[in-house]
Backbone bond lengths (Angstrom), bond angles and torsions (degrees), N, CA, C in turn:
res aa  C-N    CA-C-N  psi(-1)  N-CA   C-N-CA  omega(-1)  CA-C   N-CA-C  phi
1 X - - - 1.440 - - 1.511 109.37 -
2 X 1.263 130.68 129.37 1.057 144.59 151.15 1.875 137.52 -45.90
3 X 1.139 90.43 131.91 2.174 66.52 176.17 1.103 98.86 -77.20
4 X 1.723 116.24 159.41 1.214 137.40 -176.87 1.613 85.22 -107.30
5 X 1.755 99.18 -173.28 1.465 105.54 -154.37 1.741 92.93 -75.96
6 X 1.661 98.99 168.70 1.871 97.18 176.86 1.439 96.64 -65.00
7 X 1.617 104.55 -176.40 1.182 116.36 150.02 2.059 96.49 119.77
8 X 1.379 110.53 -170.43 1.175 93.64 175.79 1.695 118.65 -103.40
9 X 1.552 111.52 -177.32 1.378 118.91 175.22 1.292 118.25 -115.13
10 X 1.231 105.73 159.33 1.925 112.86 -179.12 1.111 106.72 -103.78
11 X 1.175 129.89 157.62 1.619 113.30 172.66 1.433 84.61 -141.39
12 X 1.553 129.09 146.48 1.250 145.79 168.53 1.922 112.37 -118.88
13 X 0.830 96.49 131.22 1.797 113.09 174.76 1.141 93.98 -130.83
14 X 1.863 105.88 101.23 1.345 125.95 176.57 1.848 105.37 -82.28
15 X 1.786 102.85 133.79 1.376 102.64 175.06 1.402 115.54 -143.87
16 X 1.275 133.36 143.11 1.384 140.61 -162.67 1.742 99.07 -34.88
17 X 1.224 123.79 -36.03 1.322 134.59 -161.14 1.058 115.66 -124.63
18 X 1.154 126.97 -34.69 1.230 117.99 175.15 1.985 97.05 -157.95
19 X 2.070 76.71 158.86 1.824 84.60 -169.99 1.755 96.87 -100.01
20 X 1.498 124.70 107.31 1.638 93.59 147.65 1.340 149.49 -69.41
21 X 1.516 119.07 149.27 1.397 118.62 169.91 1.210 130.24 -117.95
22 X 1.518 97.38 144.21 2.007 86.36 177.47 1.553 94.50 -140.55
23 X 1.211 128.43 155.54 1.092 126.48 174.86 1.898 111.21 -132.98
24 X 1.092 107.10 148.31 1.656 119.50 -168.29 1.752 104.09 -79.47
25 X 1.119 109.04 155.81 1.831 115.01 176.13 1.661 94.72 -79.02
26 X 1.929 94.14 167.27 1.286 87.80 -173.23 1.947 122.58 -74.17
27 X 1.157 102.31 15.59 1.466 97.81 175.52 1.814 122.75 -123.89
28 X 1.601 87.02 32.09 1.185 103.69 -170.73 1.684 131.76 37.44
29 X 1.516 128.59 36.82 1.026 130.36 152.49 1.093 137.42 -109.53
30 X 1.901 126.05 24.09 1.365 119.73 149.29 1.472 98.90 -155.57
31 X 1.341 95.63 147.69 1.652 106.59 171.87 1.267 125.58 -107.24
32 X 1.036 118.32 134.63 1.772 127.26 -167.15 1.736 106.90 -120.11
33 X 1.630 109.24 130.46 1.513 99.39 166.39 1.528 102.43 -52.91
34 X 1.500 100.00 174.51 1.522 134.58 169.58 1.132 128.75 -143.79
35 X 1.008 124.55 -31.63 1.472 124.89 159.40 2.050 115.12 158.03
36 X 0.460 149.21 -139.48 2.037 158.73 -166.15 1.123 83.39 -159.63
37 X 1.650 84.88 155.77 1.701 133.41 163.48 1.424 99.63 -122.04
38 X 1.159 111.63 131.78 1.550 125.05 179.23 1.785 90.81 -80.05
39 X 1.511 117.54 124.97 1.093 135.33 177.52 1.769 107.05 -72.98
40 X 1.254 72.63 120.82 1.826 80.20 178.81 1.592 118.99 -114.74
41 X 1.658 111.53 -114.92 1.273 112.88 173.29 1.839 89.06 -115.09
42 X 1.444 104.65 154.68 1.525 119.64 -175.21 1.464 93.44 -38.15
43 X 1.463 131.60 -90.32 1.172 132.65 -160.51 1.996 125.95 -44.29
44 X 1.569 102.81 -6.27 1.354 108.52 168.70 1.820 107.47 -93.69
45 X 0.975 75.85 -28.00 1.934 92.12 -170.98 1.832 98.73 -65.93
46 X 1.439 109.75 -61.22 1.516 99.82 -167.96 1.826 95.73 -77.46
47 X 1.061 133.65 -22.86 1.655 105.04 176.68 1.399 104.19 -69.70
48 X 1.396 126.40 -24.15 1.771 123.69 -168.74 1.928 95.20 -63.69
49 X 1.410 101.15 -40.33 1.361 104.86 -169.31 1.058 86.96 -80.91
50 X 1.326 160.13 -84.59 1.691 145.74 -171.52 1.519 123.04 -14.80
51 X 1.604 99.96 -36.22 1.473 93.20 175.50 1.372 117.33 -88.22
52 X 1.594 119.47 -38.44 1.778 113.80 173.72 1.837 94.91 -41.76
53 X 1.010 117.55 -51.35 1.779 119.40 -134.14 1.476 89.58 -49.78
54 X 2.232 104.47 -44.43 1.628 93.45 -172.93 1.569 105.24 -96.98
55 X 0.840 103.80 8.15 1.596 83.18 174.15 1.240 105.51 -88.90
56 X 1.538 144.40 -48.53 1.354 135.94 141.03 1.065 142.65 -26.99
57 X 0.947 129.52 -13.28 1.193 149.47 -123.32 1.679 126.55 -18.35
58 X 1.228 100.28 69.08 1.186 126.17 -177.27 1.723 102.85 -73.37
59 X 1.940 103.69 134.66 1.167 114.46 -179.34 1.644 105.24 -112.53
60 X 1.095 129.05 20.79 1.379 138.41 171.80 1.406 137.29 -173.15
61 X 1.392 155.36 136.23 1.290 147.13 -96.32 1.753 80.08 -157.37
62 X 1.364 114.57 137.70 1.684 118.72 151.55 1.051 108.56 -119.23
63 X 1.130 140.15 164.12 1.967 140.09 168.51 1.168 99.12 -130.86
64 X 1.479 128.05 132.77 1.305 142.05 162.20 1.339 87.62 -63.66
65 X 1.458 101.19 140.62 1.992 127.30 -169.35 1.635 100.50 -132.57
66 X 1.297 121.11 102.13 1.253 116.34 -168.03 1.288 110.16 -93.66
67 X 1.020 130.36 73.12 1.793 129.04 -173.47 1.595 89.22 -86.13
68 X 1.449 91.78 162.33 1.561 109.32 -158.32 1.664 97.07 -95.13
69 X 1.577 107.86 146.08 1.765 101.58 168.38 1.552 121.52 -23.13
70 X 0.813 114.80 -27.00 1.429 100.90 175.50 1.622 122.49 -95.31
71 X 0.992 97.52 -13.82 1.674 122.82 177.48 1.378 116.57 86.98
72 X 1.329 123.62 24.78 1.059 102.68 179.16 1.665 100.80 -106.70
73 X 1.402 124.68 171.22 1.206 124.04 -163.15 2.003 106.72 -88.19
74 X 1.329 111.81 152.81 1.301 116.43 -175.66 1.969 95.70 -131.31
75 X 0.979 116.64 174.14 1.633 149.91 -171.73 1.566 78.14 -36.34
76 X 1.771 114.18 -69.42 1.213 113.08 -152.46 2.012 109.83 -57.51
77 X 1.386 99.34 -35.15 1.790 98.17 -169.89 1.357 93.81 -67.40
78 X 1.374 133.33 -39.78 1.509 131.49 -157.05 1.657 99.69 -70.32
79 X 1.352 109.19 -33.14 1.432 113.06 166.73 1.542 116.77 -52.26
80 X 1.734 116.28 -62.20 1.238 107.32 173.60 1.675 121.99 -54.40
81 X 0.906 116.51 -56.01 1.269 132.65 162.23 1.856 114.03 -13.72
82 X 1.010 106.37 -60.30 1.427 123.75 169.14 1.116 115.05 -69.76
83 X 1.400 123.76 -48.78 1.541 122.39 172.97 1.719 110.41 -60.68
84 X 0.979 126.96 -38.16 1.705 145.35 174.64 1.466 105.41 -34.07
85 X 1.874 94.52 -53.94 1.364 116.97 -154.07 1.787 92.27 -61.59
86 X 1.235 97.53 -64.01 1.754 123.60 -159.45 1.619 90.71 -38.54
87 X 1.778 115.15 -43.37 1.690 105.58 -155.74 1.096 108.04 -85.01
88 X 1.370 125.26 -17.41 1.103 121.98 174.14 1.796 132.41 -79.54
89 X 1.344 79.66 -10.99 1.094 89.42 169.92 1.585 121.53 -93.71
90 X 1.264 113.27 -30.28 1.594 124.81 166.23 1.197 110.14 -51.03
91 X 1.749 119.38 -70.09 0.990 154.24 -159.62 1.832 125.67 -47.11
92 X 1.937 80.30 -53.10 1.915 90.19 169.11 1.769 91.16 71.27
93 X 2.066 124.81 14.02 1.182 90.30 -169.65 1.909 71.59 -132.26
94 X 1.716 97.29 171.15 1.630 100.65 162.84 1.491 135.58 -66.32
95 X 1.252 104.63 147.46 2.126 98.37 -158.61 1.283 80.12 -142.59
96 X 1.534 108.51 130.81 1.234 112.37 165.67 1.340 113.24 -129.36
97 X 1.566 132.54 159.70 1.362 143.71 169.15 1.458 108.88 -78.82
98 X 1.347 132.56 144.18 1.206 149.72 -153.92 1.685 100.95 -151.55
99 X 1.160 116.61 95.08 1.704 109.37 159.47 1.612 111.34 -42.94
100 X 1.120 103.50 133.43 1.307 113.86 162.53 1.696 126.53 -162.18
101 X 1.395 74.71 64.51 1.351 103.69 168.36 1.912 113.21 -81.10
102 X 1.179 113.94 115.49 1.416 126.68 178.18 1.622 115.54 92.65
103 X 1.299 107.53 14.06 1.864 124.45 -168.52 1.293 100.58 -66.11
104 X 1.556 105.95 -55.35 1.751 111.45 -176.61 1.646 104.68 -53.75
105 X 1.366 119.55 -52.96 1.509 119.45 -172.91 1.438 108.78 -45.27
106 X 1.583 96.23 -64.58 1.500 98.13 179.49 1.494 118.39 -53.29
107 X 1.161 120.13 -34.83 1.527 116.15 -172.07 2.046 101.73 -66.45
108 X 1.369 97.44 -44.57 1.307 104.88 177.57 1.544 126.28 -63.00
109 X 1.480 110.88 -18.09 1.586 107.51 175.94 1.567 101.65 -86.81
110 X 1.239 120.18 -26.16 1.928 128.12 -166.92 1.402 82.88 -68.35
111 X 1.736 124.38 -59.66 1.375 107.96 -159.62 1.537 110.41 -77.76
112 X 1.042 123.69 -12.78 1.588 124.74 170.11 1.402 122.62 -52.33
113 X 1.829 101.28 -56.87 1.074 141.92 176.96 1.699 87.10 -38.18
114 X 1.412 117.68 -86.28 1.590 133.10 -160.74 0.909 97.75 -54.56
115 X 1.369 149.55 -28.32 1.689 131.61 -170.01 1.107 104.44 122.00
116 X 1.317 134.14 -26.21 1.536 146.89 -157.97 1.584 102.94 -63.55
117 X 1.663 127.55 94.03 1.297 114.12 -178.49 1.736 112.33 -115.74
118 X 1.373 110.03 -174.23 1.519 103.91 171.31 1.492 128.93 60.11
119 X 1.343 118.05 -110.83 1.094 106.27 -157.57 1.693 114.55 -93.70
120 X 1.858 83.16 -42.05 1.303 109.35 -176.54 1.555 113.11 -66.09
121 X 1.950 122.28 -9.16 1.217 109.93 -179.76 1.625 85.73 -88.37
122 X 1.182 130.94 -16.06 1.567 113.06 -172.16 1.388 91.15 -57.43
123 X 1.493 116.81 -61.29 1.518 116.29 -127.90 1.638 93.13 -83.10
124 X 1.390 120.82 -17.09 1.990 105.28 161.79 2.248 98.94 -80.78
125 X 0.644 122.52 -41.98 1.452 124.17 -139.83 1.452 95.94 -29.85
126 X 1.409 120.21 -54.51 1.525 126.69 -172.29 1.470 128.11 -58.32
127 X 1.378 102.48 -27.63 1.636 120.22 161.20 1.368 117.57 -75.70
128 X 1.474 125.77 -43.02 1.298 119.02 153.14 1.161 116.80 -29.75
129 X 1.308 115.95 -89.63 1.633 144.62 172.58 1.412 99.88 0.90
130 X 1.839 121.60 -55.63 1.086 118.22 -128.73 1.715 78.86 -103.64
131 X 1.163 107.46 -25.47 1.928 100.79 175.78 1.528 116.88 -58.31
132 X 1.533 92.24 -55.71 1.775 101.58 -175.78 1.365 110.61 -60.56
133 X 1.810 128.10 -13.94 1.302 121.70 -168.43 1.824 94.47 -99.51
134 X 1.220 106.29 -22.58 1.542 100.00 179.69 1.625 117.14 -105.01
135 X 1.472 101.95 0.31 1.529 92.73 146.49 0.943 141.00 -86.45
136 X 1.816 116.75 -27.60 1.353 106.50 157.70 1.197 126.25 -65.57
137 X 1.227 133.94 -12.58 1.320 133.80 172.50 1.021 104.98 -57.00
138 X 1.715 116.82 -55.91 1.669 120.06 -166.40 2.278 96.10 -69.85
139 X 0.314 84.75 -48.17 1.514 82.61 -165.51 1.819 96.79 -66.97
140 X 0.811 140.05 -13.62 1.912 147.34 153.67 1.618 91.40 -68.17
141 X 1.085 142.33 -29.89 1.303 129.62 -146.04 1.556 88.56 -111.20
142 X 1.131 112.44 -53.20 1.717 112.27 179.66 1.336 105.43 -59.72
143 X 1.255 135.17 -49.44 1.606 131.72 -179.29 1.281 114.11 -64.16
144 X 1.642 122.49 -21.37 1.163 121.89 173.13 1.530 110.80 -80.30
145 X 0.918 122.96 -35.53 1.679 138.19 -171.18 1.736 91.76 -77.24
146 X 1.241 129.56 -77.18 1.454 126.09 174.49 1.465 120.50 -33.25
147 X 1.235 119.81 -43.99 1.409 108.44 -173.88 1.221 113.23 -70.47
148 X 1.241 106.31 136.53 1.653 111.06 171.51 1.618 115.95 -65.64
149 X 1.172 139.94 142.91 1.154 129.13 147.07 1.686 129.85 -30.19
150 X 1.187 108.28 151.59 1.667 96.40 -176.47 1.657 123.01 -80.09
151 X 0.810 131.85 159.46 1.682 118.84 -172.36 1.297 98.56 -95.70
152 X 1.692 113.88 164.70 1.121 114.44 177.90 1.075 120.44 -75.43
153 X 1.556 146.98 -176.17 1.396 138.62 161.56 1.048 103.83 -91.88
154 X 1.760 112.82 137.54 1.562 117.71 159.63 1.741 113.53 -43.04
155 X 1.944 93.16 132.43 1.473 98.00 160.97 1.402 143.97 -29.41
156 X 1.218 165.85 91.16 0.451 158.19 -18.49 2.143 96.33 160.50
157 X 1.634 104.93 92.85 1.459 101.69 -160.19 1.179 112.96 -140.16
Protein backbone atom coordinates (compact mmCIF):
# COMPACT_ATOMS: atom_id res chain seq x y z
CA UNK A 1 0.00 0.00 0.00
CA UNK A 2 1.07 3.29 -0.79
CA UNK A 3 0.70 6.56 1.26
CA UNK A 4 -2.14 8.48 0.19
CA UNK A 5 -1.92 12.27 0.20
CA UNK A 6 -0.95 13.98 3.89
CA UNK A 7 -3.42 15.60 5.67
CA UNK A 8 -6.38 14.16 7.54
CA UNK A 9 -9.12 11.32 7.06
CA UNK A 10 -12.90 10.98 7.39
CA UNK A 11 -14.17 7.91 8.29
CA UNK A 12 -18.01 7.27 7.77
CA UNK A 13 -20.03 4.33 9.50
CA UNK A 14 -22.94 4.25 7.25
CA UNK A 15 -26.38 3.46 9.17
CA UNK A 16 -30.02 3.04 8.16
CA UNK A 17 -30.49 6.28 10.30
CA UNK A 18 -27.90 7.80 10.85
CA UNK A 19 -24.21 8.21 9.35
CA UNK A 20 -21.25 8.31 11.95
CA UNK A 21 -18.21 10.43 11.80
CA UNK A 22 -14.87 10.52 13.01
CA UNK A 23 -12.12 12.11 11.51
CA UNK A 24 -8.14 11.41 12.01
CA UNK A 25 -5.50 14.31 13.28
CA UNK A 26 -3.44 15.82 10.80
CA UNK A 27 -0.72 13.18 10.99
CA UNK A 28 -2.86 10.48 10.79
CA UNK A 29 -2.33 8.67 14.12
CA UNK A 30 -5.59 8.86 16.03
CA UNK A 31 -9.13 8.97 15.26
CA UNK A 32 -11.72 10.77 17.17
CA UNK A 33 -15.66 10.69 16.72
CA UNK A 34 -17.24 13.91 15.40
CA UNK A 35 -20.49 13.69 15.25
CA UNK A 36 -23.61 11.83 12.61
CA UNK A 37 -25.35 12.78 9.63
CA UNK A 38 -28.91 11.96 9.89
CA UNK A 39 -29.25 9.48 6.90
CA UNK A 40 -31.37 10.68 4.38
CA UNK A 41 -31.74 10.19 0.62
CA UNK A 42 -28.15 9.43 -1.19
CA UNK A 43 -27.93 12.88 -2.67
CA UNK A 44 -28.37 14.66 0.92
CA UNK A 45 -25.99 12.19 2.40
CA UNK A 46 -23.01 12.74 -0.14
CA UNK A 47 -23.31 16.74 -0.06
CA UNK A 48 -23.38 16.34 4.04
CA UNK A 49 -20.17 14.37 3.33
CA UNK A 50 -18.94 17.11 0.77
CA UNK A 51 -19.15 19.55 3.33
CA UNK A 52 -17.14 17.74 6.41
CA UNK A 53 -14.44 16.76 3.62
CA UNK A 54 -13.92 20.78 3.22
CA UNK A 55 -14.57 21.92 6.22
CA UNK A 56 -11.94 19.47 7.61
CA UNK A 57 -10.16 19.47 5.28
CA UNK A 58 -9.91 16.08 4.77
CA UNK A 59 -7.70 14.61 1.86
CA UNK A 60 -9.21 11.07 1.94
CA UNK A 61 -12.54 9.22 2.62
CA UNK A 62 -12.84 5.49 4.45
CA UNK A 63 -16.39 3.78 4.45
CA UNK A 64 -17.23 1.33 7.03
CA UNK A 65 -17.74 -2.00 4.68
CA UNK A 66 -20.00 -4.25 6.54
CA UNK A 67 -19.31 -7.74 5.17
CA UNK A 68 -21.00 -10.33 7.06
CA UNK A 69 -19.06 -12.87 9.62
CA UNK A 70 -18.20 -14.77 7.06
CA UNK A 71 -17.01 -12.07 4.87
CA UNK A 72 -18.77 -12.26 2.22
CA UNK A 73 -20.69 -9.12 1.18
CA UNK A 74 -24.64 -8.70 1.84
CA UNK A 75 -27.29 -5.77 0.52
CA UNK A 76 -25.77 -3.65 3.28
CA UNK A 77 -21.78 -3.77 1.90
CA UNK A 78 -23.13 -3.45 -1.75
CA UNK A 79 -24.69 -0.33 -0.31
CA UNK A 80 -21.37 0.95 0.95
CA UNK A 81 -19.76 -0.05 -1.97
CA UNK A 82 -21.96 2.15 -4.07
CA UNK A 83 -21.86 4.96 -1.80
CA UNK A 84 -17.73 4.74 -2.12
CA UNK A 85 -18.34 4.72 -5.75
CA UNK A 86 -20.64 8.00 -5.87
CA UNK A 87 -17.76 9.97 -3.52
CA UNK A 88 -15.27 9.32 -5.37
CA UNK A 89 -16.47 10.34 -7.95
CA UNK A 90 -17.73 13.78 -6.55
CA UNK A 91 -14.87 14.09 -4.50
CA UNK A 92 -11.78 13.81 -7.10
CA UNK A 93 -10.33 12.41 -3.59
CA UNK A 94 -9.31 8.61 -2.35
CA UNK A 95 -12.22 6.49 -0.63
CA UNK A 96 -11.52 3.50 0.74
CA UNK A 97 -13.60 0.42 2.20
CA UNK A 98 -12.80 -0.54 5.74
CA UNK A 99 -14.26 -3.91 7.17
CA UNK A 100 -16.11 -3.26 9.94
CA UNK A 101 -17.41 -6.02 10.90
CA UNK A 102 -17.92 -6.04 14.89
CA UNK A 103 -17.25 -1.91 15.09
CA UNK A 104 -20.76 -1.36 16.54
CA UNK A 105 -20.01 -4.17 19.30
CA UNK A 106 -16.85 -2.80 19.98
CA UNK A 107 -17.99 0.72 20.03
CA UNK A 108 -20.81 -0.58 22.28
CA UNK A 109 -18.69 -2.42 24.95
CA UNK A 110 -16.16 1.04 25.25
CA UNK A 111 -19.44 2.92 25.82
CA UNK A 112 -20.79 0.39 28.31
CA UNK A 113 -17.51 0.08 29.73
CA UNK A 114 -17.56 4.22 30.47
CA UNK A 115 -20.94 4.44 31.95
CA UNK A 116 -22.46 5.78 28.81
CA UNK A 117 -26.13 4.22 29.01
CA UNK A 118 -29.58 4.66 27.31
CA UNK A 119 -30.18 7.10 25.17
CA UNK A 120 -27.18 9.05 25.08
CA UNK A 121 -25.12 5.70 24.21
CA UNK A 122 -27.52 5.54 21.13
CA UNK A 123 -27.01 8.99 20.10
CA UNK A 124 -22.74 8.63 20.26
CA UNK A 125 -22.74 4.79 19.28
CA UNK A 126 -22.41 5.61 15.46
CA UNK A 127 -19.63 8.12 15.94
CA UNK A 128 -17.82 5.71 17.96
CA UNK A 129 -18.28 3.05 15.40
CA UNK A 130 -16.97 5.32 12.85
CA UNK A 131 -13.60 6.11 15.00
CA UNK A 132 -12.84 2.49 15.89
CA UNK A 133 -13.50 1.62 12.06
CA UNK A 134 -11.11 4.41 10.97
CA UNK A 135 -8.59 3.63 13.30
CA UNK A 136 -7.96 0.51 12.22
CA UNK A 137 -7.68 1.68 8.95
CA UNK A 138 -5.16 4.29 10.12
CA UNK A 139 -3.05 1.89 12.07
CA UNK A 140 -3.23 -0.94 8.74
CA UNK A 141 -1.91 2.01 6.90
CA UNK A 142 1.00 2.86 9.27
CA UNK A 143 2.09 -0.88 9.49
CA UNK A 144 1.85 -0.99 5.90
CA UNK A 145 3.98 2.15 5.30
CA UNK A 146 6.58 0.97 8.19
CA UNK A 147 7.32 -2.29 7.03
CA UNK A 148 10.14 -2.61 5.02
CA UNK A 149 9.87 -4.68 2.04
CA UNK A 150 11.29 -8.16 2.30
CA UNK A 151 14.90 -8.70 1.12
CA UNK A 152 15.85 -10.93 -1.37
CA UNK A 153 17.49 -14.26 -0.55
CA UNK A 154 21.15 -14.69 -0.94
CA UNK A 155 22.19 -16.36 -4.27
CA UNK A 156 22.18 -19.36 -4.12
CA UNK A 157 25.96 -21.22 -4.72
Amino acid sequence: MTAGPPGRVLGLDLGGARIGVAVSDPDRRLAVPHGTIVAGQPPSDVKAVMALVAELGATEVVVGHPLGLSGNPGEAAHHAERFADVLREVLKLPVHLQDERLTTTEAERSLAGAGVRGRERRRVVDQVAASVLLQAWLDRERRARDTPPPEDPPPRG
